[in-house]
N, C-alpha and C positions, 0 to 999 in steps of 0.2 A: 827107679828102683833102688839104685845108691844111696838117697839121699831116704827113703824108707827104712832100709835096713839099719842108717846110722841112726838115725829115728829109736828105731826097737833096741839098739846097742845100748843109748842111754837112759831110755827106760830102764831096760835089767840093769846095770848099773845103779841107777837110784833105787830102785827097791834091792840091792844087794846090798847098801850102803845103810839103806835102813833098816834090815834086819839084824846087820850086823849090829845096826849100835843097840837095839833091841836085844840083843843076846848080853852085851858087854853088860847092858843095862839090868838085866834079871840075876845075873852074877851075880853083880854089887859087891864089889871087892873094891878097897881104896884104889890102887892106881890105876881102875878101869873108867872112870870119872874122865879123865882128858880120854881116852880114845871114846868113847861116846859122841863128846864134845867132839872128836876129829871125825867121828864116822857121818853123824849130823853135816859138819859143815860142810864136807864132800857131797853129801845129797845135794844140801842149797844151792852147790857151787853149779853142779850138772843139771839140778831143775833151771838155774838162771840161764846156762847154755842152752837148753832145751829150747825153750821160750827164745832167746834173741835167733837159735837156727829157722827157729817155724816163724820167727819174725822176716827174718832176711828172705826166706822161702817163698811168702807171700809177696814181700817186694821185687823180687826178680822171678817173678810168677812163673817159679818151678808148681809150686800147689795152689789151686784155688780155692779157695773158700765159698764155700753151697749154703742152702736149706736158710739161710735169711734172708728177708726183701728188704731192702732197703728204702727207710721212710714211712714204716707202720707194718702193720698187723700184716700176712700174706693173702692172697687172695682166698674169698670163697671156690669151695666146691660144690658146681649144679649136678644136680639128677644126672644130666645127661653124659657128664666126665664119670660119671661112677657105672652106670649101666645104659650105653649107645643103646640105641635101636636103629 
């Protein structure tokens, strides 16, 4: 549940980061040009954290990763998996 919630923290974080540069942006005032640039890089930096936490996540199999088969297509669905008798 801890590693969920820190999850969702950097989520909103990165879309707080890119609204803001979005705002700086619509301004368009000369020296809002570098914090743009700063609010952007802040997003990248916390998408790249993002990705190496759900990286390490799966390697110390806190979360597992579903819904692929591994080595092709998943299996068919018979008649009988959809409606027993």
């Amino acid at each position: 549940m801890l590693f969920k919630t820190i999850v969702v923290i950097v989520l909103i974080i990165i879309a707080v980061s890119l609204f803001s540069a979005l705002r700086t942006l619509v301004r368009n005032k000369d020296n809002d040009k570098q914090r743009t640039v700063r609010f952007l890089a802040i997003r990248v930096g916390f998408s790249v954290l993002l990705l190496i936490l759900l990286g390490l996540a799966m390697f110390m199999g806190w979360i597992q990763p579903h819904g692929l088969q591994p080595g092709g297509t998943p299996p068919a669905v018979t008649s009988e998996q959809i409606a027993p008798q």
